[in-house]
Each structure stands twice: as C-alpha cells, then as structure tokens.
N, CA, C and O atoms as a MOPAC input file, in Angstrom:
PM7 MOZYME 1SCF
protein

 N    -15.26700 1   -20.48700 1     3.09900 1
 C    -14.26700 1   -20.12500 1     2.11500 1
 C    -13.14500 1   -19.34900 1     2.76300 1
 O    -13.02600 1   -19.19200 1     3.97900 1
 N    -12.19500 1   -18.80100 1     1.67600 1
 C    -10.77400 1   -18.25000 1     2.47200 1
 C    -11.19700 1   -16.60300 1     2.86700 1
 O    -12.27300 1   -16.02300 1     3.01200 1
 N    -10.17400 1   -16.30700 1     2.93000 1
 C    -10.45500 1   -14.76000 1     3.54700 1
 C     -9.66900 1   -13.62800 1     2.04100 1
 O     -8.68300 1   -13.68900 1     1.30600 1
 N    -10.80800 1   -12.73200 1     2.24700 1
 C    -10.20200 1   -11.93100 1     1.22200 1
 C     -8.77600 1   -10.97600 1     1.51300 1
 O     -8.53900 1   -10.17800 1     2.42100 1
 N     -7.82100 1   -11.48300 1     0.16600 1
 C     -6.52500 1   -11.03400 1     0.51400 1
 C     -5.96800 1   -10.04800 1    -0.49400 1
 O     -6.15200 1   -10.33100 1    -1.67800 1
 N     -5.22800 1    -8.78500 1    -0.16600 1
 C     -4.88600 1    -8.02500 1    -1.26600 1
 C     -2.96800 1    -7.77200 1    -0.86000 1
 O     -2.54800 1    -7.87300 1     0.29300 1
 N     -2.38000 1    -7.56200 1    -1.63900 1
 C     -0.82600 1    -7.34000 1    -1.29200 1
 C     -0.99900 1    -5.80200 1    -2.58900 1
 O     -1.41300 1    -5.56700 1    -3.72400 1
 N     -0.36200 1    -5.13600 1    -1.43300 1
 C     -0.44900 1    -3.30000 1    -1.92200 1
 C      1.30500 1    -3.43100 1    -2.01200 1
 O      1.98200 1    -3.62900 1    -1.00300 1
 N      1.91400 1    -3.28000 1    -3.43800 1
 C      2.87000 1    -3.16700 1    -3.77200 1
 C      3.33700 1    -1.53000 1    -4.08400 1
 O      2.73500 1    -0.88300 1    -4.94100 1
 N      4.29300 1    -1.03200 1    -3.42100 1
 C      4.68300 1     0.62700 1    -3.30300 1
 C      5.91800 1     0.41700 1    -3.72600 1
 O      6.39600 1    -0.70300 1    -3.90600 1
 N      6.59100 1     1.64600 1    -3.93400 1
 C      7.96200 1     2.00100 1    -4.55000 1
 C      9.05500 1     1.08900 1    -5.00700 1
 O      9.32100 1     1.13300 1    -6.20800 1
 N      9.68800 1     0.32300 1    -4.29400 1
 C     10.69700 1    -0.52900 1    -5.03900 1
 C     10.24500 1    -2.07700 1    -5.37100 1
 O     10.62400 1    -2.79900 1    -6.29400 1
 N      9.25600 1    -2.36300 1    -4.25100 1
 C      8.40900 1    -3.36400 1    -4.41600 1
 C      7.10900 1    -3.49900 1    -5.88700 1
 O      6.40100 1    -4.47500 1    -6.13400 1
 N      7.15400 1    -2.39500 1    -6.51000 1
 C      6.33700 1    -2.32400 1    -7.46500 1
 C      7.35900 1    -3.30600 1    -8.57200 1
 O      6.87600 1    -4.40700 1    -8.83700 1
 N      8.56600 1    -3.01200 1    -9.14800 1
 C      9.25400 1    -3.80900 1    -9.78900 1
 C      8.44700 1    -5.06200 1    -9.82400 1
 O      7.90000 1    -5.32700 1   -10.89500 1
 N      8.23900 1    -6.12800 1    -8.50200 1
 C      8.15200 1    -7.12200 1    -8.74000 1
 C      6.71800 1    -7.57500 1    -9.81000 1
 O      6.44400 1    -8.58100 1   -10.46400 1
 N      6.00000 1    -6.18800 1    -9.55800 1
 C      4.52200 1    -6.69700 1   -10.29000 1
 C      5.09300 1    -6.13900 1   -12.16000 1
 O      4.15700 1    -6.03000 1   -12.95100 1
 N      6.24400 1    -5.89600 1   -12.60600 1
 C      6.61300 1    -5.60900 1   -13.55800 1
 C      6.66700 1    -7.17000 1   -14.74300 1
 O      7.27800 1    -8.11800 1   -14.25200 1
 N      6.20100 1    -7.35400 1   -15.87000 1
 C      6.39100 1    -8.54700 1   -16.24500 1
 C      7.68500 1    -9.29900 1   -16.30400 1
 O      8.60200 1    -8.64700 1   -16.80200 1
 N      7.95300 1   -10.39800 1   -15.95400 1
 C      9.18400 1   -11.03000 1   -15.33300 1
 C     10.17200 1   -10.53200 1   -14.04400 1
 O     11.24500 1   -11.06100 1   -13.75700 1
 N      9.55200 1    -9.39200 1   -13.34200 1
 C      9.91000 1    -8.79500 1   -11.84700 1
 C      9.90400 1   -10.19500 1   -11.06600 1
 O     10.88500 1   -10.29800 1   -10.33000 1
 N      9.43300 1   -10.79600 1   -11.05500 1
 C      9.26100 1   -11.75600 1    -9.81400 1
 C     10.78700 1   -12.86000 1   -10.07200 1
 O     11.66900 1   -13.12800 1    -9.25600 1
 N     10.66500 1   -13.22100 1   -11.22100 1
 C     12.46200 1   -13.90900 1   -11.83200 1
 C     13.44700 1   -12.94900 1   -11.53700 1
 O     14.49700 1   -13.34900 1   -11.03500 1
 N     13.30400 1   -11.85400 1   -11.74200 1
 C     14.68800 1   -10.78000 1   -11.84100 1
 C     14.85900 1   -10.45700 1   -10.35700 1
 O     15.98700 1   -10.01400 1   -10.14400 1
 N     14.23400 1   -10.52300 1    -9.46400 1
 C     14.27300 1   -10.32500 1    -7.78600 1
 C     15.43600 1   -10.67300 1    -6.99400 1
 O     15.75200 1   -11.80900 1    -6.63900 1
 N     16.06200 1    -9.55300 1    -6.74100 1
 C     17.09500 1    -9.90500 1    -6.19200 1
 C     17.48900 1    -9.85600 1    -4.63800 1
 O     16.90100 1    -8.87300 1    -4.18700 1
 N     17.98800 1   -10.28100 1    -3.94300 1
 C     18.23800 1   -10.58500 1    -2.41300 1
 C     19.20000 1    -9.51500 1    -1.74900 1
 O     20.43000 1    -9.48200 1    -1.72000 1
 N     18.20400 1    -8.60400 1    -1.19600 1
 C     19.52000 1    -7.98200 1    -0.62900 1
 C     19.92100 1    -7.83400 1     0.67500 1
 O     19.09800 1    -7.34600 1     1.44900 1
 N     21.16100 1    -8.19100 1     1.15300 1
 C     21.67900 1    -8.09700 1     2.40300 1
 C     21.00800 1    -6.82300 1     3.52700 1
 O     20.72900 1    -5.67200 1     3.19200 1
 N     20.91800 1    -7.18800 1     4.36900 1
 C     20.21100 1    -5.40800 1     5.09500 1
 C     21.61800 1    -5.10300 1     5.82000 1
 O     22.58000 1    -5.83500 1     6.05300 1
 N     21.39100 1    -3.85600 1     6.06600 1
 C     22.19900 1    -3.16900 1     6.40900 1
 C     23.41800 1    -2.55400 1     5.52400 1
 O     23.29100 1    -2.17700 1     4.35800 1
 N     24.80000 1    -2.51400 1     6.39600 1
 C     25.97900 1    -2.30600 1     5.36200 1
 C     26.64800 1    -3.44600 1     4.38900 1
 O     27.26600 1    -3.15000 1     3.36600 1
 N     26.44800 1    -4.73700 1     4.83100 1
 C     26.59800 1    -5.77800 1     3.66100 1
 C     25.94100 1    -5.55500 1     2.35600 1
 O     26.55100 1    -5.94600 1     1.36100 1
 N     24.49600 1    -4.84100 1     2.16600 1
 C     24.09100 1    -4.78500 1     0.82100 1
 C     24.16800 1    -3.56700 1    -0.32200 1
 O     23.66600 1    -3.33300 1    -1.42200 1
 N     25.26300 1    -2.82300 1     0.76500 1
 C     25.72300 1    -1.91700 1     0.03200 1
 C     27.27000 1    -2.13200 1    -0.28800 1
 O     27.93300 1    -1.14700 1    -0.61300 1
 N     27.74500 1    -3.13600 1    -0.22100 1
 C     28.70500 1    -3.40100 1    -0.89800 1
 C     28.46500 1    -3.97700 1    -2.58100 1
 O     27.42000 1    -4.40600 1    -3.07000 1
 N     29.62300 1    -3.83700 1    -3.14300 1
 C     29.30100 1    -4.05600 1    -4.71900 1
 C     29.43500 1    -5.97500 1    -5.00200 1
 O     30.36500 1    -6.74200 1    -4.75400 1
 N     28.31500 1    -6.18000 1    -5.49900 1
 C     28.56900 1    -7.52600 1    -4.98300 1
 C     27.63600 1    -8.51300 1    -4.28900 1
 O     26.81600 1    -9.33700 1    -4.69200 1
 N     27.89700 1    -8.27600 1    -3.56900 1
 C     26.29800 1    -8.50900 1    -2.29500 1
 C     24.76400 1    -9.17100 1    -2.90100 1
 O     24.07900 1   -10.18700 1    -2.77800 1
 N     24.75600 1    -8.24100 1    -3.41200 1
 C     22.96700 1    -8.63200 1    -4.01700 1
 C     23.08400 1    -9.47200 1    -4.92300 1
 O     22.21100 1   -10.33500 1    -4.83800 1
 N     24.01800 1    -9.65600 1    -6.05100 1
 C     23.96400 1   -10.85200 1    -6.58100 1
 C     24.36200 1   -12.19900 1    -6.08700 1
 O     23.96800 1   -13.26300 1    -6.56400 1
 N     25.41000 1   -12.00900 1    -4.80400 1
 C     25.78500 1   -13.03400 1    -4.56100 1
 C     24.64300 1   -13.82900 1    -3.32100 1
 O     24.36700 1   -14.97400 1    -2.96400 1
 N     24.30400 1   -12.66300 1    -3.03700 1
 C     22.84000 1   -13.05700 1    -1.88000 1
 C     21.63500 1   -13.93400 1    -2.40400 1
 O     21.12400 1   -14.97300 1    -1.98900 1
 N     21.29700 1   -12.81900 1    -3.85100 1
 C     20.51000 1   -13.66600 1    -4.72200 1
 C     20.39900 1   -15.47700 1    -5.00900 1
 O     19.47600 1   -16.28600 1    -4.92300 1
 N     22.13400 1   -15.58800 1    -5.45300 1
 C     22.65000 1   -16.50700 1    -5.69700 1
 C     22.57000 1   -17.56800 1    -4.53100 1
 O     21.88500 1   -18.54200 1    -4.84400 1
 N     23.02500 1   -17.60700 1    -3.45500 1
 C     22.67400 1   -18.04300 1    -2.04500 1
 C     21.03300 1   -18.57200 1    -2.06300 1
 O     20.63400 1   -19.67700 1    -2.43100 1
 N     20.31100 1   -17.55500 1    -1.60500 1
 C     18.96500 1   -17.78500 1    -2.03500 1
 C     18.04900 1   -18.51500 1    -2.36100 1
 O     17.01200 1   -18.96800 1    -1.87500 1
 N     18.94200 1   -18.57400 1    -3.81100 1
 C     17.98900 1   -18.95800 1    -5.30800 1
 C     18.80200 1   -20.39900 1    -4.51500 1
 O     17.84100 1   -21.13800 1    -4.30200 1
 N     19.82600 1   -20.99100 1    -4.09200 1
 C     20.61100 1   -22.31300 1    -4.04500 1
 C     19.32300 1   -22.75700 1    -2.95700 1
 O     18.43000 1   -23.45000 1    -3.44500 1
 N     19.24600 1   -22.47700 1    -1.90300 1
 C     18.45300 1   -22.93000 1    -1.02800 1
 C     17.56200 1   -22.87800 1    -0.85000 1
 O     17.29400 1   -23.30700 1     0.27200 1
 N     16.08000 1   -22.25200 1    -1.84800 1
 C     15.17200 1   -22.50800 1    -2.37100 1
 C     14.92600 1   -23.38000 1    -2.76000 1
 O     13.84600 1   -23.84100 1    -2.38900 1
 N     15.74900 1   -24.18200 1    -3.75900 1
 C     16.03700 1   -24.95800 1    -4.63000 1
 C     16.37100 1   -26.35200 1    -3.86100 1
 O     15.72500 1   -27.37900 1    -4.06300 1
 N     17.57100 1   -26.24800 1    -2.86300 1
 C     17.79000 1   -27.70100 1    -1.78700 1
 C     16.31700 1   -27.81200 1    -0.90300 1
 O     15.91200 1   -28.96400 1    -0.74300 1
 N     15.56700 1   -26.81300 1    -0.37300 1
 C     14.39600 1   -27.04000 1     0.06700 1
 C     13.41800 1   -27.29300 1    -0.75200 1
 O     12.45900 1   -27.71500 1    -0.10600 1
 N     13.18500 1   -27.23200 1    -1.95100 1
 C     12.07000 1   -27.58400 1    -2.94400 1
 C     11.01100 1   -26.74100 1    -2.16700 1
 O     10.06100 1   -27.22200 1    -1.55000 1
 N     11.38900 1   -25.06000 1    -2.31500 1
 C     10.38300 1   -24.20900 1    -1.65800 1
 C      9.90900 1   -23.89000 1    -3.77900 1
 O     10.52300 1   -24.03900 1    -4.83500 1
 N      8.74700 1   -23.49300 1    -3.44200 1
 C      8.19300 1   -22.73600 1    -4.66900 1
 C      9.28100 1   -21.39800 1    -5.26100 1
 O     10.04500 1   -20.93100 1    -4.41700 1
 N      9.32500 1   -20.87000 1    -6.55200 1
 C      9.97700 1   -19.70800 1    -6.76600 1
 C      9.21300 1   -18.54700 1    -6.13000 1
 O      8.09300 1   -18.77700 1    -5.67600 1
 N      9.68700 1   -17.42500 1    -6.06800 1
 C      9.14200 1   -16.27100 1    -6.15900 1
 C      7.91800 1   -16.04100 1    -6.62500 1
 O      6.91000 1   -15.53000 1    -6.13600 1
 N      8.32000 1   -16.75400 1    -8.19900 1
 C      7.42700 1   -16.19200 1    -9.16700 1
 C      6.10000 1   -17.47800 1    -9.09300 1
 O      4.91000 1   -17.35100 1    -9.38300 1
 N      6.63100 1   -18.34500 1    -8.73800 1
 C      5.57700 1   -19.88100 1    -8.52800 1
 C      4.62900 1   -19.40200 1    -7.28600 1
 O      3.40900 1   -19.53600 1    -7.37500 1
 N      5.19800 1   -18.87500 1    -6.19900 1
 C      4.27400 1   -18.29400 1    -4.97000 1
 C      3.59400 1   -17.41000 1    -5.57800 1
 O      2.45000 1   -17.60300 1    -5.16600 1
 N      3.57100 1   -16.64000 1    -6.23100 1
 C      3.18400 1   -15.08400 1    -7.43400 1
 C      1.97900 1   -15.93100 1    -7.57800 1
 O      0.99200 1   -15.85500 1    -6.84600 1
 N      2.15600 1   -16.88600 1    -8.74600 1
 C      1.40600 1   -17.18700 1    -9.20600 1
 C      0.15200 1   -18.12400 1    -8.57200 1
 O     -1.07000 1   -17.97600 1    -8.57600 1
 N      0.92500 1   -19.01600 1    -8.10100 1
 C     -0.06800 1   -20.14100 1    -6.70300 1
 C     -1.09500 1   -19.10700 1    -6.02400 1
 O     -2.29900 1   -19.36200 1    -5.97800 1
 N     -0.39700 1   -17.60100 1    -5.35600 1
 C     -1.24700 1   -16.54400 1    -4.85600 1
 C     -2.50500 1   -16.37300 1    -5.90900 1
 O     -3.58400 1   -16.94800 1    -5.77000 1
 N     -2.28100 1   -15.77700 1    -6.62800 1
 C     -2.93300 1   -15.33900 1    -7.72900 1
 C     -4.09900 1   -16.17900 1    -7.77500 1
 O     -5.15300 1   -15.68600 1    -7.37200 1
 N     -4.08900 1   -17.93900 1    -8.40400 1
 C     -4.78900 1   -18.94200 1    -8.54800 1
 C     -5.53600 1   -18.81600 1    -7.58400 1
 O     -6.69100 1   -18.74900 1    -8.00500 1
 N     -5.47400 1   -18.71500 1    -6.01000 1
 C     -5.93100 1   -18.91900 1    -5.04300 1
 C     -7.14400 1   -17.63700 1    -4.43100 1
 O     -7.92400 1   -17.66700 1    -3.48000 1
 N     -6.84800 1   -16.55700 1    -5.49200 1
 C     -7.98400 1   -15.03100 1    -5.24500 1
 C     -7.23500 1   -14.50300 1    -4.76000 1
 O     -7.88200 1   -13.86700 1    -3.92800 1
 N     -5.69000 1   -14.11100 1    -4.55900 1
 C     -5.20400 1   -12.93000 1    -4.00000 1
 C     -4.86000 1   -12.04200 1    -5.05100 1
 O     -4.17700 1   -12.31400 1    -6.03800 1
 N     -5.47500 1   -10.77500 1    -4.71200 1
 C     -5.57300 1    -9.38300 1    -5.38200 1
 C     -4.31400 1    -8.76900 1    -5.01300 1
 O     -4.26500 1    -8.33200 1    -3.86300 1
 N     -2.70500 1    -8.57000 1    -6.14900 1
 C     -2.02800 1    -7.61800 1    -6.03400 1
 C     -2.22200 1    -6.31800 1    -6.97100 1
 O     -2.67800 1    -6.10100 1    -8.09400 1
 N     -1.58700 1    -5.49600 1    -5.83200 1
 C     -2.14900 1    -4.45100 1    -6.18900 1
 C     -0.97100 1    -3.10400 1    -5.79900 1
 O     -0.34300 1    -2.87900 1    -4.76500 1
 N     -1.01800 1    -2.33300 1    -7.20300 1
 C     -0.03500 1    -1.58600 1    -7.32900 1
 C     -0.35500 1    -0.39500 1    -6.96100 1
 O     -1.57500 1    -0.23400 1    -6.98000 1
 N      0.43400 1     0.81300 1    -6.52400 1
 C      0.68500 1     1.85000 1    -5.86400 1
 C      0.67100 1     2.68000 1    -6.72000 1
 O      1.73900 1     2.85000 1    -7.31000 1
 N     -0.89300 1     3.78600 1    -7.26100 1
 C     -0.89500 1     4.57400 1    -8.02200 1
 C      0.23300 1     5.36200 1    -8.44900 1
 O      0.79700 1     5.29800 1    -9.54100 1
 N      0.62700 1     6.45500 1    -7.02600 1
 C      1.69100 1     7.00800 1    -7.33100 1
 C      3.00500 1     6.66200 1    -7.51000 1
 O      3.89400 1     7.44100 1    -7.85400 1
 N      3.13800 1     5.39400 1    -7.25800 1
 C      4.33900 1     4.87700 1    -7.82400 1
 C      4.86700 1     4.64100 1    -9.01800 1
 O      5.96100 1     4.69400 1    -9.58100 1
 N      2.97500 1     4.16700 1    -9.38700 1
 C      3.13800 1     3.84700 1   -11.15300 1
 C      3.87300 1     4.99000 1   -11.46900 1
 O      5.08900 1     5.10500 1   -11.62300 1
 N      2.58300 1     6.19800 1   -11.58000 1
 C      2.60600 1     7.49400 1   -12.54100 1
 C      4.14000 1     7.86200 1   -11.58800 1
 O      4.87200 1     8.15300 1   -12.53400 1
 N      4.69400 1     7.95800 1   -10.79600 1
 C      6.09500 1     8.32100 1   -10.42200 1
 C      7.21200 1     7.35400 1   -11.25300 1
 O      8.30200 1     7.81000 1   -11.60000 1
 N      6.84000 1     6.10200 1   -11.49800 1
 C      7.99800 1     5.53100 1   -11.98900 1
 C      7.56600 1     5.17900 1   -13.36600 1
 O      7.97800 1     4.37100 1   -14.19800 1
 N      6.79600 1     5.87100 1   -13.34100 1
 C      5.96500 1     5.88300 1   -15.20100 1
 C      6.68600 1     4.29600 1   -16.26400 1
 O      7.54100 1     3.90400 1   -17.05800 1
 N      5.11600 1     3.83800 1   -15.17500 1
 C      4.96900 1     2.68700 1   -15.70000 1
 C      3.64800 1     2.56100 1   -16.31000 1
 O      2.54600 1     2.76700 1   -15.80100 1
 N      3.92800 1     2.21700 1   -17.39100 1
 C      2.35500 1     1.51300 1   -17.64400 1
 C      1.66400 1     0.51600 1   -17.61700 1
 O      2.19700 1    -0.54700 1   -17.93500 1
 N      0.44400 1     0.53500 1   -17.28000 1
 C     -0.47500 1    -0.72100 1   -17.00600 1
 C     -0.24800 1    -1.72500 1   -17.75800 1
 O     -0.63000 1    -2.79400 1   -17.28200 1
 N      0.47900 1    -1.79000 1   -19.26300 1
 C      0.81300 1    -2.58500 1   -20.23300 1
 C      2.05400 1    -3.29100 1   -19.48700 1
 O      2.28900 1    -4.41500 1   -19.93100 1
 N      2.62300 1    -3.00000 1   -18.78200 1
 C      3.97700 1    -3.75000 1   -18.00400 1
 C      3.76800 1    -4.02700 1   -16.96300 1
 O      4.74100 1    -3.84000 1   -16.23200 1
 N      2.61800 1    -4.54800 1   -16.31800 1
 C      2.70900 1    -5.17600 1   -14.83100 1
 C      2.07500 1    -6.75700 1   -15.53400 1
 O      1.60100 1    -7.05100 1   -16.63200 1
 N      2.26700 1    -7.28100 1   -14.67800 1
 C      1.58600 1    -8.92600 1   -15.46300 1
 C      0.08100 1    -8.66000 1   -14.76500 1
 O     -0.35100 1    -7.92600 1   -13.87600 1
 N     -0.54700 1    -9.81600 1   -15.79700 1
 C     -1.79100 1   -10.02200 1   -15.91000 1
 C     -2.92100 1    -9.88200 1   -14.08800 1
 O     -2.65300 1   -10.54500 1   -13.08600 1
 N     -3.77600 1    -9.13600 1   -14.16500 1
 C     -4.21100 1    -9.48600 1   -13.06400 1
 C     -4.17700 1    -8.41300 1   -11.86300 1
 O     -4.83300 1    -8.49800 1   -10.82500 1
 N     -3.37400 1    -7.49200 1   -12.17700 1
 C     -2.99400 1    -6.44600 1   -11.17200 1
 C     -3.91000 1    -5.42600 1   -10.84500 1
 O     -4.33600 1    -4.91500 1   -11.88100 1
 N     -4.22300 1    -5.09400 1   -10.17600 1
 C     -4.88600 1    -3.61000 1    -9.90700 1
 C     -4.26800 1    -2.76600 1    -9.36800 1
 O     -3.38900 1    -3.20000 1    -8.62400 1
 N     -4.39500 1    -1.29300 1    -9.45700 1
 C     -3.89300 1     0.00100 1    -9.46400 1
 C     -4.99300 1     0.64400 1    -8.41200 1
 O     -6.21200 1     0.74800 1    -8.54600 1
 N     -3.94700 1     1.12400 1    -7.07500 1
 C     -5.10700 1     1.81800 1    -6.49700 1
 C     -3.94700 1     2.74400 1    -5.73000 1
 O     -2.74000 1     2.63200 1    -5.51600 1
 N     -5.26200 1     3.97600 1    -5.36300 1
 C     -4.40500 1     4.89500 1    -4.22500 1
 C     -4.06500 1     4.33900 1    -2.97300 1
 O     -4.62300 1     3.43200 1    -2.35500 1
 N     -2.87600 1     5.14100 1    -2.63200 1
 C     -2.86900 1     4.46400 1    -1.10400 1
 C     -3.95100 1     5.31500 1     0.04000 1
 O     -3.83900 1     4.93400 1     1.20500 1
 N     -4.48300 1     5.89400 1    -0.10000 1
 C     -5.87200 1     6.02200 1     0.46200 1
 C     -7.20400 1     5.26400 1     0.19800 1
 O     -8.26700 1     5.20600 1     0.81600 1
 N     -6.66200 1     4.60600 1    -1.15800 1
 C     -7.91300 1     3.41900 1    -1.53100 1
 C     -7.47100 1     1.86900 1    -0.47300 1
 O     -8.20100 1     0.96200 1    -0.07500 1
 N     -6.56300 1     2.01200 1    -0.36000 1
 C     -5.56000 1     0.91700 1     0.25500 1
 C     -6.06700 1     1.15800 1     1.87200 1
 O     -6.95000 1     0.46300 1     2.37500 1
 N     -5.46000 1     2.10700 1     2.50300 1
 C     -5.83600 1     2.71100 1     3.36700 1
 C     -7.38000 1     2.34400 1     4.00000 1
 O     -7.47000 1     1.96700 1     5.16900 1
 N     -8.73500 1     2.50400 1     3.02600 1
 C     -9.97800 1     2.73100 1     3.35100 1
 C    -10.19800 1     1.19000 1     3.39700 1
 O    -10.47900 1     0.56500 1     4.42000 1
 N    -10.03000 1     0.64500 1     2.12500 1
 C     -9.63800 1    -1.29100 1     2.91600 1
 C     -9.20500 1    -2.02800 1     3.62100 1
 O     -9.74900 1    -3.12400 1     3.75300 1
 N     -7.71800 1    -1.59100 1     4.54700 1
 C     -7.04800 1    -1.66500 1     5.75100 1
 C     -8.05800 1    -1.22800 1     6.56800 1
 O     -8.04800 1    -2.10800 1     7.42800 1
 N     -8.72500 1    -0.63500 1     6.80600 1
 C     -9.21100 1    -0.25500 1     8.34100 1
 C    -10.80600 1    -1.09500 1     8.74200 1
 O    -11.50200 1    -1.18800 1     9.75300 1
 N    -10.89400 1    -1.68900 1     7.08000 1
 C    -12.12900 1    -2.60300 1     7.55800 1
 C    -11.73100 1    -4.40500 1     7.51400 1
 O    -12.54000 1    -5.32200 1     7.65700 1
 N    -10.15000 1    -4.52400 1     7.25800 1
 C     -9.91200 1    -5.91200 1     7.45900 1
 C     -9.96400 1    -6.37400 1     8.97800 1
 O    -10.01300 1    -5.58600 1     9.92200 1
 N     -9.94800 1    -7.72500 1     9.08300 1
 C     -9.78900 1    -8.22100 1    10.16200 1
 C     -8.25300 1    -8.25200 1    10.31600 1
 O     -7.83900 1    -7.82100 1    11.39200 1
 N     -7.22900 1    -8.73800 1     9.32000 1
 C     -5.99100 1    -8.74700 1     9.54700 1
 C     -5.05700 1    -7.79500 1     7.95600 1
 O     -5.11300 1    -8.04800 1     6.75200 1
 N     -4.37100 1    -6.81900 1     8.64300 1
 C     -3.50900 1    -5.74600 1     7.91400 1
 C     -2.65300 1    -5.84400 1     8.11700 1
 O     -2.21300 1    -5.45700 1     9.20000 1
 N     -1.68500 1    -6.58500 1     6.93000 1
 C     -0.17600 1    -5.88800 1     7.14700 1
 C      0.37100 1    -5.14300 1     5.78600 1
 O      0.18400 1    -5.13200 1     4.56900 1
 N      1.20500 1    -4.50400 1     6.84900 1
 C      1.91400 1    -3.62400 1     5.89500 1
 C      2.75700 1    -3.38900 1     6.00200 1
 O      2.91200 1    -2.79900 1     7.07200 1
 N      4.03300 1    -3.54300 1     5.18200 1
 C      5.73600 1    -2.90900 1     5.36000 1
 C      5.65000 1    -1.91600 1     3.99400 1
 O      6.61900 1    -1.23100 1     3.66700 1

C-alpha cells in the first residue's frame, strides 16, 4: 500500500483549509513584484490560464484527489485559536494538531517536508 501522508497547514497557508480556500487561492509573485498593487490577481489570473491550457487538476481538484487517496491535512492549532477560526470553517476532513504534535510525527517519518 501507499505511504502514510499528512500536509501540516500553518499561518497563511491555513486559509486554504478554510471552506472554498482552495478556489479563492491566489498566486503571488515572490519578491518585490508581489508587492505591487496588482500582481496577485494578475498572477492568479496567469496561473489559473495555464492550468487550464495544461489540463493540470485545480487546486481544489488536487485538495480533493489528495484527500480520496488517505492524505491527512492538517491544521496548525495555534493558528486556528490565533486566527480564530473555527473547526466549523475548515472543510470536511481536517485535523487540528500542535506543532509539537506535528513535530513528534516528523521525526518518525521516513520522508518530512516542511516549508
């Protein structure tokens, strides 16, 4: 069988586990391009076009394909209670853990990533 997989969603990345976060996701330029006014929607826009000429899955279609497949996302306690969210607004399926709960599961995977 596959390998057990979890995605630990923290601070701005929590949005996406918000219901319809994964549609509303927007593209942003790094650096000083995405701090211009402008930018992130038009990046988005870009994006969303060539997603679309590649017939790649959405955001929210990978979300979900993940999901189907046993991957556990999983939200960032203190992020919640910091961005006081409630468990009633993440979509179906999510779990809530510390990042020391996160942490104690990272150090017994075979493969960890983390940004």
């Amino acid at each position: 069988e596959g390998m057990d997989t979890k995605i630990f969603y923290t601070f701005m990345g929590l949005n996406l586990l918000l219901k319809g976060g994964f549609d509303k996701a927007k593209f942003i330029p790094p650096g000083v391009m995405g701090a211009i006014p402008g930018m992130a929607s038009m990046a988005t826009a870009i994006m969303k076009k060539k997603i679309d000429k590649a017939q790649v899955p959405s955001l929210r279609e990978l979300q979900e394909m993940a999901q189907l497949e046993g991957v556990e996302l999983v939200a960032c306690k203190m992020t919640v209670d910091m961005m006081e969210v409630s468990p009633d607004e993440l979509i179906d399926g999510v779990s809530i853990w510390t990042a020391e709960d996160f942490i104690r599961y990272g150090k017994d995977c075979k493969i960890c990533l983390f940004t």
